[in-house]
Structure formats: structure tokens, C-alpha cells
N, C-alpha and C positions, 0 to 999 in steps of 0.2 A: 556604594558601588565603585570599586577601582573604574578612575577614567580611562579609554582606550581610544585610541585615533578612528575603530571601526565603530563606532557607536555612529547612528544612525543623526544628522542632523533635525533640529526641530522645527523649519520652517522648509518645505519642498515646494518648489515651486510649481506653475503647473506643466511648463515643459517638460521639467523633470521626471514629474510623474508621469504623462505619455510615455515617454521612453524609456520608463522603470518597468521592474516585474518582483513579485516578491517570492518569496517561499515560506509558510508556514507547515512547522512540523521535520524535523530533519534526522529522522529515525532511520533503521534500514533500507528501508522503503526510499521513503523522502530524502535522506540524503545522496544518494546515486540519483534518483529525479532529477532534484534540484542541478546537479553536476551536469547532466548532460542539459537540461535547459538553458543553463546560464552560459557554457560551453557554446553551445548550436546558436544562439541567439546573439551574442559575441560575436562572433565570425559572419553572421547576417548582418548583424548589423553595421561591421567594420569597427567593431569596438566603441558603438556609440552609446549603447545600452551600458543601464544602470540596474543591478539588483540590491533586493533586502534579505536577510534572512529572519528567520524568529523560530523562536522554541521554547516550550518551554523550561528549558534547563541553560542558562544565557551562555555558560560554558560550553554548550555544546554548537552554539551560533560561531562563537568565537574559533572554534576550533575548524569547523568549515572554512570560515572567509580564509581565516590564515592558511588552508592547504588549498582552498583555489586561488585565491593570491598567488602564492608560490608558482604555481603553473600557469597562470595569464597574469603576469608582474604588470600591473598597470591596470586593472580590472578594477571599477567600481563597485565593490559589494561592502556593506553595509549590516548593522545587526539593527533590527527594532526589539524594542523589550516589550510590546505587548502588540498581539493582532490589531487594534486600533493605529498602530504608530504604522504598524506595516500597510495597511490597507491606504491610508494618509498619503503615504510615501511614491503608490504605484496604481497604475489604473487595473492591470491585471493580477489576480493574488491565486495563488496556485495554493490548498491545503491538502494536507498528507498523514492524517491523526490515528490515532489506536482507534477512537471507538465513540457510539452515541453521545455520552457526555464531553467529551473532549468537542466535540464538535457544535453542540450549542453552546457552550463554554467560549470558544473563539468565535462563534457569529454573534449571537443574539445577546452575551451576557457584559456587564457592564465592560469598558475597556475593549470590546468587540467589535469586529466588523459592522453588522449591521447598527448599532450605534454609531459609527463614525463615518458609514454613506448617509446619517440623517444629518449629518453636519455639514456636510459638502451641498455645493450650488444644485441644483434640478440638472442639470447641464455636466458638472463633474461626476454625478453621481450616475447618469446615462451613458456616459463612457467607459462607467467600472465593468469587467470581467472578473465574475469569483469559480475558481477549478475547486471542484473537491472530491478529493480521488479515495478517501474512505470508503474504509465499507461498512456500514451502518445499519441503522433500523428506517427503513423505506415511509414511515411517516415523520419519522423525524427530520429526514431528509427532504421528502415535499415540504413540511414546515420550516423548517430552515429557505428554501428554497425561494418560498412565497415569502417572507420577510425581506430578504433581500432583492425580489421581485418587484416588489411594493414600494421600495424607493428609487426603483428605475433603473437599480443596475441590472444585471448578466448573468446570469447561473448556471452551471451544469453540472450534472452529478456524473464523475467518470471514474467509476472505481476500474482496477486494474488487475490484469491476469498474467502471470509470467514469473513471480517470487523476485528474488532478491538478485537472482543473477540476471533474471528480464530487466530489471533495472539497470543494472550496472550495465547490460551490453547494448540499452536502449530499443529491445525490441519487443517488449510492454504490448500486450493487448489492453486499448480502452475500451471500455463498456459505457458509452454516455446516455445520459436521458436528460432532458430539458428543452425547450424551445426550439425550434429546430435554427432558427436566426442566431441563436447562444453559440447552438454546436457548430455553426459555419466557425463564428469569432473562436472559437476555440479550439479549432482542428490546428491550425499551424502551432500553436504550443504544443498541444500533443505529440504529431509527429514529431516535436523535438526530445521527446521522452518513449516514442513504444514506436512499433512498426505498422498494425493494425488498430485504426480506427472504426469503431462500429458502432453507429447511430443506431441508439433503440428505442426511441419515442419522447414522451414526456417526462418530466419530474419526476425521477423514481425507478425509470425503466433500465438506466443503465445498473441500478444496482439491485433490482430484482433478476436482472442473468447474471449480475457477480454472485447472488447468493447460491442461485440455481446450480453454476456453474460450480462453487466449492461446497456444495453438497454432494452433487459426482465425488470430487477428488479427494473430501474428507472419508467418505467411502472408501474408495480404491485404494488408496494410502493404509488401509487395515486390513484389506483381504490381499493385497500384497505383501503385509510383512506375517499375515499368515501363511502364503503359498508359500514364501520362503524359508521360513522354518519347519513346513511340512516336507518339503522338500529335503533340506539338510540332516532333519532327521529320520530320511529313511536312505539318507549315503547320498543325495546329489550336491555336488560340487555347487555353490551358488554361482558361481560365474557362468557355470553349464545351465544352472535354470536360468539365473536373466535373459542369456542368450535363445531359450527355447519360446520363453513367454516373449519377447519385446521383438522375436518374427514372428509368431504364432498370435492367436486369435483374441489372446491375453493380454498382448500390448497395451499400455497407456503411459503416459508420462510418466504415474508415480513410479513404474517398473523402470522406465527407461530412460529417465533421466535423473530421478528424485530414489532410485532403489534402496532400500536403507541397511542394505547389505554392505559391510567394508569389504573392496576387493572384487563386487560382482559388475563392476562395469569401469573395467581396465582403458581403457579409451576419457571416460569421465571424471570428475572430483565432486560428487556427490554431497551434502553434510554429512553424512557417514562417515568421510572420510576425513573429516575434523571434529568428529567427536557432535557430530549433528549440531556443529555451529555454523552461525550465518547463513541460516534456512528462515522459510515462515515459523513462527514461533508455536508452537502446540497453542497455549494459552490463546492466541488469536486463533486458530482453528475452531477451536471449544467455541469463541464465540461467535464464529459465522456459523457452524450448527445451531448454535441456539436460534440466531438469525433466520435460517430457514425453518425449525421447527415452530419457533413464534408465527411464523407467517403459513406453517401451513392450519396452526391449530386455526386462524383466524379464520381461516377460508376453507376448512372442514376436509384438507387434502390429507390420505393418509401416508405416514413417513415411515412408515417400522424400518428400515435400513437406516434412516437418518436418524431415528430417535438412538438404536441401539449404538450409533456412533458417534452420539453427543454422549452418551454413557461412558463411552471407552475413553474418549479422550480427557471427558471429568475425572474418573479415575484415575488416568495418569497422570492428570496435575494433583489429583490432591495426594495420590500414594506417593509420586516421584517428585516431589516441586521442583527439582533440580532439571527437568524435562521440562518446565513451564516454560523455561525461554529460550528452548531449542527447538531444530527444525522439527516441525508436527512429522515426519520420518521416525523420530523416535522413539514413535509407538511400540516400532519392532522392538525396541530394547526391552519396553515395559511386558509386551509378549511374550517375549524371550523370559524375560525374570518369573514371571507369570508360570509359566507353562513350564519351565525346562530350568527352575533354581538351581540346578547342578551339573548342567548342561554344559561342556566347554561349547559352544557354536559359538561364532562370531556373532 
């Protein structure tokens, strides 16, 4: 490994560590988190705070520090190269992952957090706070949860509502569940990252309403880019429908802020309007549907709208793979090809 000045030191001290925070994960998502945490926490602190980052892609740590560097010149941030080193390094760890493996993979799995709060004092390890704002599978998440429980640190499970641009402008709905003593210690990070905080029980519970909640919108996000191509194909102007649905009864976000119409929301910048990039990814859609259908097959709730929408979006990734890592908006495209292959419609 080329040496780099940001490379994380391998003895922290315990001061250091109080007044460190790390971030693991630093994806779409995670990197604009990270930004405004490290930002907001800076300026509370009077620049006395220390951060880490980690990823797993070490280039893509590097490339973070170096652009908040740039804008707080004098900023202590740092790269760890494994969850272990980062956990070591800070008593609070903030993570931001794709998905259920990725997430016992940096707790429980060798080089992991909860291997490295077994290493620390009864006393260091009571001080730890672990955020993890995945959205996941709800027993894997209690299991997780209770491991790092177990050796006295802090848990909450706070997955997040708002996409890529609620990130970026900091006004992030949390969804948490764990302890209710955790979710005290962990609200002031949060508002450093979303607007709304919402406490919803134990272990689990904050990301049983993340699931709940993008089963609505993995819905809606299809019968809107069908309304809009029922629409354009009997002569309405899309700009004329957005504005007919997002006053009318039809309103919701995917319409009126997420529309996947280029052109149909003159006032907004939609991923439509960059070719459905730097949106939530389809491919992560697909798997919080499954997320929900998994959980309701368990508990015998019937999903027919959700099932037939874990369908739609499978098929778009495996027909379009080129959809897989654009905003789940670009259903409409695959509707469009679908339904109207010779179609000029937007």
C-alpha cells in the first residue's frame, strides 16, 4: 500500500478517541452524511474534533479526506483500512452499508467492530456508540445489535428517508430503534445529518418503518411513471400532468419531487434530468421490496401491490442492467421501452 500522510495512526489514545467519530461506508448516501457530520461537529466543537473514515474501497476514503481537507484546511480526518481500526480510533462509529452482508461483515466478522469492542477495557467499551443507518434485514439487525450490546457498548438501528439529495442538504428523516438511553446518546449526531428525528422503539423498530415506509414509495414510483405515460399518450403535456397530480389527490413525492419525467417539474432537477443519476439506485429498491416481502411472508401479511413490485423492479434490473445503478425513477424508462418501443415520449 502506497504510504499517505492521511493514513490513520496505530496507537489512539483515549482522549483522542472521546473526541473522535468515524464514518464507515462512504457511498451516496454515506458520503454527504459523513460531510455534514464531520462539518456540524467541527464548528461545535471549535475544531477540536477528530474524524476517521473507512470504506471499503481505500481510494475512495482518500478521496473524501482530500475534498474535506480542502474546505476545513486544518481538519483532522483520517483513513482506517478496516472497521476494526475505525472502531479503535473513536468512541462513536456511524455506518452507512448497501446491505445485510455488508453489515455483519463490518460488525461481527473478523477485523470487525464487535471483535475490537471485545478488546477494549469494560469501561472503553461502555462508552462506545455504534449508528447504523442501513436498511437491512430486521433480525439481522437485532442480532447485530445484541452482539454489540453484549459487550456494553451503544446501538441503534437509524435507517434513513429522504435519498441522496436529503443527504446532501442535511434534512434526512431518522427512523431509530434501540434502547431508548442509545437513542438519547445518539440524537445530537443525527440532527447533524437529517431534520427529523423519530424514535420508534426497540432493536429493529426503526427499520421495520424504513421498510414499511419504501414499500409505499417503491409502489408509487410505478403507478406514477405509469400515470405519466398514460397521460402523454393520449396528448397531455407532462408538465401539465405533474402539475394536475402534485395539487390534486394524486400527490406524493415520487410525483413531485422524484417525477421521472425530463421537463415535467420546471422549478426542480429531478434524476431524470441527469439521465436518472445520483438517485436511490433501482438495484437497492429491488432489495428493500424483497425486505418487506421477506417480512411479510414471515408474519402471514398479504403484499400483492408489493409483491407485484418486487417483479417490476427485478425485471428492470435484469432486462436493463444499465438501470441497476440509477435512480429506481427509471422504471419509467423501462415502461416506456416496455410498452411504447417506438414511442418518441420523453
Amino acid at each position: 500500500m502506497r504510504p499517505t500522510p492521511y493514513l490513520l495512526r496505530a496507537v489512539v489514545s483515549a482522549a483522542q478517541r472521546k473526541n473522535s467519530v468515524s464514518f464507515i461506508g462512504l457511498g451516496r448516501m454515506g458520503s454527504e452524511m459523513a460531510y455534514n457530520l464531520f462539518s456540524r461537529t467541527l464548528v461545535e466543537s471549535n475544531g477540536a474534533a477528530r474524524f476517521v473514515v473507512c470504506d471499503a474501497r481505500e481510494e475512495t476514503s482518500h478521496a473524501f479526506v482530500k475534498n474535506f481537507s480542502a474546505q476545513f484546511p486544518g481538519a483532522q480526518v483520517q483513513v482506517a483500512t478496516t472497521p476494526a481500526e475505525a472502531l479503535l480510533a473513536s468512541r462513536t462509529v456511524v455506518t452507512m452499508l448497501p446491505s445485510s452482508p455488508h453489515v455483519r461483515n463490518v460488525y461481527v466478522e473478523e477485523e470487525g467492530i464487535v471483535p475490537a469492542l471485545r478488546s477494549l477495557s469494560a469501561e472503553d467499551a461502555r462508552s462506545t456508540l455504534c449508528i447504523d443507518s442501513t436498511t437491512l434485514d430486521v433480525e439481522v439487525a437485532r442480532n447485530v445489535a445484541a452482539a454489540v450490546q453484549n459487550t456494553g457498548a451503544a446501538m441503534v438501528d437509524a435507517p434513513v428517508s429522504g435519498g441522496v439529495s436529503g443527504a446532501k442538504a442535511g434534512t434526512l428523516s431518522f427512523l431509530v430503534g434501540g434502547p431508548e438511553q442509545a437513542y438519547k446518546l445518539a440524537h445530537p449526531y443525527l440532527l447533524h445529518m437529517g431534520k427529523n428525528i423519530i424514535y420508534c422503539g426497540d432493536s429493529g423498530a426503526g427499520l421495520v418503518a424504513k421498510i414499511c415506509n419504501n414499500l409505499i414509495l417503491g409502489v408509487q414510483q410505478i403507478v406514477v411513471g405509469e400515470a405519466m405515460l398514460l397521460g402523454q399518450k393520449l396528448g397531455l403535456d407532462p408538465k401539465v400532468l405533474a402539475s394536475v397530480i402534485n395539487s390534486s389527490t394524486g400527490a406524493c413525492w415520487s410525483s413531485a419531487v422524484n417525477n421521472p419525467v425530463p421537463g415535467s417539474l420546471p422549478d426542480k432537477s429531478p434524476p431524470c434530468e441527469r439521465d436518472y443519476e445520483g438517485g436511490f439506485a433501482t438495484s437497492l429498491m429491488l432489495k428493500d421490496m424483497g425486505l418487506a416481502t421477506d417480512l411479510a411472508e414471515s408474519t402471514g401479511i398479504p403484499l400483492p401491490m408489493g409483491h407485484a413490485a418486487e417483479k417490476i423492479y427485478a425485471d428492470v434490473v435484469s432486462e436493463d442492467p444499465e438501470l441497476a445503478n440509477k435512480d429506481f425513477s427509471s422504471v419509467y424508462r423501462y415502461l416506456r421501452v416496455a410498452a411504447y418501443p417506438k414511442s418518441s415520449l420523453a
